[in-house]
N, C-alpha and C positions, 0 to 999 in steps of 0.2 A: 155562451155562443160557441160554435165550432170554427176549427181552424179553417180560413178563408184563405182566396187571394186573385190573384185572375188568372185563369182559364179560356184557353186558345182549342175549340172543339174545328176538327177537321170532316168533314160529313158533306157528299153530295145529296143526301134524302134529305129534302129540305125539312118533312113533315117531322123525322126524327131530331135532327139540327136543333129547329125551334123548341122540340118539348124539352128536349135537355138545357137547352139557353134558359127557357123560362123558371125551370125547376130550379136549377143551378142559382137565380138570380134570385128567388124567393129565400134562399139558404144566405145569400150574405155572398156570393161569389160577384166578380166583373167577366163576365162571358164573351166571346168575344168569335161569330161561328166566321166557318170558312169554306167554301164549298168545291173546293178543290185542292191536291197536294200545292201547287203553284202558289193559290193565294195562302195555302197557308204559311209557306219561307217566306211571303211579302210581310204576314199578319206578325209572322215572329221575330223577325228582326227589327219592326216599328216597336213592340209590345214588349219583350221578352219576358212572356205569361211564368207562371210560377209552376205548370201544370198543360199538358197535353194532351185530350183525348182526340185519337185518332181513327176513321175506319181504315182497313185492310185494303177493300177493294175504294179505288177513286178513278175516276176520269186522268187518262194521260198519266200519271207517275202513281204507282202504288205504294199504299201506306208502308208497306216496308223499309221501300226508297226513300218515302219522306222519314220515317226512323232513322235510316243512316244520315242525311242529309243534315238536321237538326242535332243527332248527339257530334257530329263534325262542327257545328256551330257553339253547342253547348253542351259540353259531356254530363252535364250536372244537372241537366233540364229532365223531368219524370215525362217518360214520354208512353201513356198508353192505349193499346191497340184494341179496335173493337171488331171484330166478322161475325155474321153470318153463317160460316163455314168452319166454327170451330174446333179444334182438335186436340190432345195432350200435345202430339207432334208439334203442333203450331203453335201451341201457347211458350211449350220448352223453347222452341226455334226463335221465337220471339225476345223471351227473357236472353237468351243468350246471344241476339242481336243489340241487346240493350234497352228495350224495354222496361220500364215499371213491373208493368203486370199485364194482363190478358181478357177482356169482358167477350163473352159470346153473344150474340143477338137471338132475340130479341131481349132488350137491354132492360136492366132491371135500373129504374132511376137510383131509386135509396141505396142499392148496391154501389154504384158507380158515383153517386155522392161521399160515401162513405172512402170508396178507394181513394178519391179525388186529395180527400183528407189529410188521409195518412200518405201518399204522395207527397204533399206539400211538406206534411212535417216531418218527412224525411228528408226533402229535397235542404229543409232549415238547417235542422241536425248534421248534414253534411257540411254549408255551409259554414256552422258556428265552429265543428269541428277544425275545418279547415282553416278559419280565423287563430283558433284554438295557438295550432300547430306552428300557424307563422310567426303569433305572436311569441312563444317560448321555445323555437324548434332553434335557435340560433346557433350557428358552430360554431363550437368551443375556439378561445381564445386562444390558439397556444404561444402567441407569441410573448403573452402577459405571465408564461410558466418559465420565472426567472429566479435563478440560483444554483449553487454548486453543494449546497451544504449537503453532507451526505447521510442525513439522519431523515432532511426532507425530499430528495431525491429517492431514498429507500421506500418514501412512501409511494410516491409517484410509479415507481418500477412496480409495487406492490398493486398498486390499483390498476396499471394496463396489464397484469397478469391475470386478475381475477377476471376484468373487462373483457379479455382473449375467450374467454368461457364461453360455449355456447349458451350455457344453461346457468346466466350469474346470480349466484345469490344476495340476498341481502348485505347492504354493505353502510355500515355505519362509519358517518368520520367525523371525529371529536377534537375538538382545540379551540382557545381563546376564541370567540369573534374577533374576526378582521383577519385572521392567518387563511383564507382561502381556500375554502371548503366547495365552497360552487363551485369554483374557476375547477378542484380538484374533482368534481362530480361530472363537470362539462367532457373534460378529459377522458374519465372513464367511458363516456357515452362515444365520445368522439373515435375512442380507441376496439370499441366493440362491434362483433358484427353488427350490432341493428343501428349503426350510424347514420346510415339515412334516414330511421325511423326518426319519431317527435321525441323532442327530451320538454318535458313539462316541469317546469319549477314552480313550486308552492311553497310559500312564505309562509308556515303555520302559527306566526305570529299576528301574521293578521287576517287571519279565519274568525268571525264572529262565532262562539260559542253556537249563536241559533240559527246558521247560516253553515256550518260549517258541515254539518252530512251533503245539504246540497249540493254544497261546493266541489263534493271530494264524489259524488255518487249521481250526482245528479236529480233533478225531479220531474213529474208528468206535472202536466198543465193541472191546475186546481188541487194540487197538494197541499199547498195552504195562500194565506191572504192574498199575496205578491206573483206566482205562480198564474202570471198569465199566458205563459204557456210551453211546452215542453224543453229541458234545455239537459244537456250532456253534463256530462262531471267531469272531472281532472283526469280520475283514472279510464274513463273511458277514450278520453282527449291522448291521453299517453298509449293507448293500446299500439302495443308491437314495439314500443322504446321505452323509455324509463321514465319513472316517475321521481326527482328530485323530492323531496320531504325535506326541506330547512327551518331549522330551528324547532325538530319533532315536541322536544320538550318542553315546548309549550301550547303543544294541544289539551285542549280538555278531554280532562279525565273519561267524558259521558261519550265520546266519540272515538277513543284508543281501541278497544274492544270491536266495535264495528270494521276499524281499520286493519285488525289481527284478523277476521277472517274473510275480508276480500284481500290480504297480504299472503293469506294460509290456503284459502280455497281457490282463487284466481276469478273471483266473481263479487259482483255487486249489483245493487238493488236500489234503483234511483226512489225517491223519498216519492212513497204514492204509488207504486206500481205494485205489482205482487208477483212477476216473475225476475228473478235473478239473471243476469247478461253474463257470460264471459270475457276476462277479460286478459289480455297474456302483456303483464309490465313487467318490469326487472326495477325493484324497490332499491335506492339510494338516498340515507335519510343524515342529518345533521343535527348537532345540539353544540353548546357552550357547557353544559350542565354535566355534571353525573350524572346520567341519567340510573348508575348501580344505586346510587346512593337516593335519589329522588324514589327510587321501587322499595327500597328498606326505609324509605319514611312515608311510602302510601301516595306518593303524590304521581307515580309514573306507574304503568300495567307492569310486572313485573314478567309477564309471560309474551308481551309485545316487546320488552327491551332486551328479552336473550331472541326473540324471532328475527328483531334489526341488529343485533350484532353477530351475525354468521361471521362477518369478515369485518373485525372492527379495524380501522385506520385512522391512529392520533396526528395529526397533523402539530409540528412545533411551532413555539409565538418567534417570533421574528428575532427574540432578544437570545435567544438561543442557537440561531442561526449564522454567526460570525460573521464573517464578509460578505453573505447575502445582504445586509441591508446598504452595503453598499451600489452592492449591483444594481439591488432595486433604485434605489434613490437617483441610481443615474438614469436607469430606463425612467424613470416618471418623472427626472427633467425633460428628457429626449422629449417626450409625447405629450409635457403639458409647456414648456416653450414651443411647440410645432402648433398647439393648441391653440394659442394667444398669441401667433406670427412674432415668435421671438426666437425662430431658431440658430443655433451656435451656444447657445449658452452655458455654460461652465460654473464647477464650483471652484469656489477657492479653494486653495490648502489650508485654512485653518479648519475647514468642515468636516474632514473626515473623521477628528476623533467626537464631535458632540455628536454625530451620528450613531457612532457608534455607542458611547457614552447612556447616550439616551435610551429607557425602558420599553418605547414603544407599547402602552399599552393597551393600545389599536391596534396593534400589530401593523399586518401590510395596509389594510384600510388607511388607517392613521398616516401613514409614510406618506402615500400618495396624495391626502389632501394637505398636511404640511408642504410637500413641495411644489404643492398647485399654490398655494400662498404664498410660498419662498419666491416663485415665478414673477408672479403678480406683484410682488413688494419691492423686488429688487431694483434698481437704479439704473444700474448699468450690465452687463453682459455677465457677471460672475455672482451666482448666489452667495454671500458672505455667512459667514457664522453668526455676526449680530444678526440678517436679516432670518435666519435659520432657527433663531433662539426666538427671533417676535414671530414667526410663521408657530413656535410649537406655543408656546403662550407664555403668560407670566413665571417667572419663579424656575424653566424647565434648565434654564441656564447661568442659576444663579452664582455670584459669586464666592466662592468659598464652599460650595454646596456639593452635594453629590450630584451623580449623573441626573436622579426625576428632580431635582431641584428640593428636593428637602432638607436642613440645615445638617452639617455636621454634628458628631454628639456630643461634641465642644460647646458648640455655639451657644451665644446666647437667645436667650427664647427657646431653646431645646424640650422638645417635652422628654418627660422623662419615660422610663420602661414601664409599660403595663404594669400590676401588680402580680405578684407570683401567682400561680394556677390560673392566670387570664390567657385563652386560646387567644391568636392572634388574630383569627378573624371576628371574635367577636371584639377585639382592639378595634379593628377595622372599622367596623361599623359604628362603636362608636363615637368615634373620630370623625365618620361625615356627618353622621343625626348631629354631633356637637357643633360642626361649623355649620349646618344649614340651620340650627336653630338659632348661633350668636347671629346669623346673617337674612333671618326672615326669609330664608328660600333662595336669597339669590344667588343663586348658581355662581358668577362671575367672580361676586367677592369670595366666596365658600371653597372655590378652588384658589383662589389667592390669598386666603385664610392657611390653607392647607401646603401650600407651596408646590401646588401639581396645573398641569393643564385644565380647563373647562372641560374638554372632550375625555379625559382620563378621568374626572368626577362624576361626568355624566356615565363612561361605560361602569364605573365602581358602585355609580347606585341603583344602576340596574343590575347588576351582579348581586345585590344584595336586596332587591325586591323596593328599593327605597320611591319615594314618590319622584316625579319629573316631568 
């Protein structure tokens, strides 16, 4: 079936009026005539049709007039012109009045259904775009870019220099999950000329393998099963600002290549179509991963991971960052007691050294929801270091223990050292497959098996591809 919707025809010939309402009605449209400019600002603003056809010449206010009158109403509304009298002059003059497009009389139906169409599904496409836009165009955070430390300050300066560019290239930024790579991508958007353009964020982790050209390229209507009818993609959504890519290194493989030459050529090809769109984004993509090391084991493009690091930028994990996680910890009291109408609230002095003590191996993520619980848990006005120790979890503060709560190499129950020529991440790993298997999977025990937090097991077994 073709794209429908209804349709507001403006026409004092009644005999033409009616054959177009009829024709129009047999196709699957809601018609709706008008026999003068006057009824039809009445007819538009009860209706607000999805679609426009207008004559030129009308009784009392000419179709022109009613063109401006309606895109002043609705700048979005496809509004087009039909005369008698047509011209190249008149049809230019028209488009550039804002117009759709231009029909000469006498009026070819199937033509002017056909417009009626692609009208509508552009008027959609604009729409979605602009959904698009609101939804991921949001301005960057900066008040959430907190710290002194001068290894991740350098990055910061690094990134609003490159941003400064008019012409920025690709810009890769790599560190732990939870050290703040968006917040640092937001930045650079925020800090570049196309800051009032869209910044579009894509979480490439949660791209369906058979979903995921669509997502990034878009499709025509009937490309395949689901495809009921035409819809934009990311990159076209991001066109004139940037395109965020988080977590690159976990796209599939089948889809990376596609992605290096709408990154390389500046064009893409919604799934079903056969002409190529231009498309002008400024690429900022993310990973956790080596992604050098995932291209020398075959699992990443090796030609799309030197394209995304023109300008690589490591961001450091928190535990490397000194007195920052102080600062932070008091900004995410500030904003999660103002949160939960507990504002004033303080930590004690016994907190600053398990703060600091501690591994964070969430990084900032982690900090933030720890002290969103520290909030929540507390008593009275001052977060304490017990409430601080049961906010990070079992074990993080244990006694006699190191700062992640693993035993001394004293202790008793101490495991002992790998065996010689055992790398330590394959140590690693087997040390969670071993606690998740004495513990049937349960996560809770398995990290209190281990002497670490639940959410530190959790990122360590996704680190290591483990089930979860």
């Amino acid at each position: 079936m073709s794209v429908t919707g209804t349709l507001l025809v403006v026409e004092d010939e009644r005999t033409l009026g009616r054959a177009i309402e009829l024709f129009l009605r047999e196709h699957g449209w809601q018609v709706e005539l008008a026999p003068s400019a006057e009824a039809g600002l009445e007819a538009f603003e009860r209706l607000r049709p999805d679609v426009v056809i207008s004559d030129v010449r009308l009784p009392g206010m000419p179709g022109t007039t009613l063109l401006e009158r309606l895109l002043a109403l609705d700048p979005a509304v496809p509004v087009v012109l039909m005369t008698a009298h047509g011209t190249i002059e008149g049809a230019v003059s028209a488009v550039k009045r804002g117009a759709f497009d231009y029909l000469k009389k006498p009026v070819d139906l199937e033509e002017l259904r056909l417009l009626a169409e692609r009208a509508v599904a552009a008027s959609r496409e604009r729409q979605e775009l602009s959904f698009y836009r609101r939804q991921h165009g949001e301005a960057a955070p900066f008040g959430d870019v907190v710290g002194d430390d001068p290894a991740f300050r350098a990055v910061l300066e690094r990134a609003r220099q490159v941003a400064s560019l008019p012409e920025t290239p690709p810009i890769l930024l790599t560190g732990e999950t939870g050290t703040g790579k968006g917040l640092v991508a937001r930045t650079i958007h925020a800090s570049s000329p196309r800051a009032a353009k869209p910044f579009i964020d894509v979480n490439c982790t949660t791209l369906p393998a058979s979903l995921a050209e669509a997502e990034l390229f878009g499709h025509e209507r009937g490309a395949f099963t689901d495809a009921k009818q035409t819809r934009i993609g990311l990159f076209e959504a991001a066109d004139g600002g940037f395109l965020f890519l988080d977590e690159i290194g976990d796209l599939e493989l089948a889809i990376q290549g596609k992605l290096l030459k709408a990154i390389e050529d500046g064009v893409v090809r919604r799934v079903g179509a056969s002409r190529d769109r231009a498309v002008d984004v400024r690429i900022v993509a993310a990973t956790h991963r080596d992604l050098e090391r995932e291209a020398a084991r075959d699992r990443f493009r090796r030609d799309l991971f030197f394209r995304l690091a023109v300008i690589p930028l490591r961001l450091p994990a928190l535990r490397e960052r000194g007195d920052d996680v102080l600062r932070l910890a008091e900004h995410y009291l500030q904003r999660h007691a103002a949160k939960y109408g507990r504002p004033g609230m303080t930590f004690a002095g016994d907190v600053r050294a398990p703060l600091r003590r501690y591994p964070w191996p969430g990084n900032v993520r982690e900090l933030s929801h720890v002290i969103e619980r520290a909030v929540l848990w507390s008593a009275g006005e001052e977060v304490t270091a017990e409430t601080l120790a049961m906010a990070i979890g079992p074990g993080a503060e244990a006694p006699g223990g190191s700062a992640d709560g693993a035993p001394d190499a004293g202790a008793a129950g101490a495991s002992a050292l790998p065996p010689p020529g055992t790398d330590l991440e394959t140590w690693e790993r087997r040390m969670l497959e071993e606690a998740l298997r004495e513990t049937a999977g349960n996560q809770t025990r398995a990290a209190q098996r281990l002497g670490i937090t639940r959410d530190t097991l959790r990122y360590r077994m996704k680190k290591w591809g483990l089930g979860g």
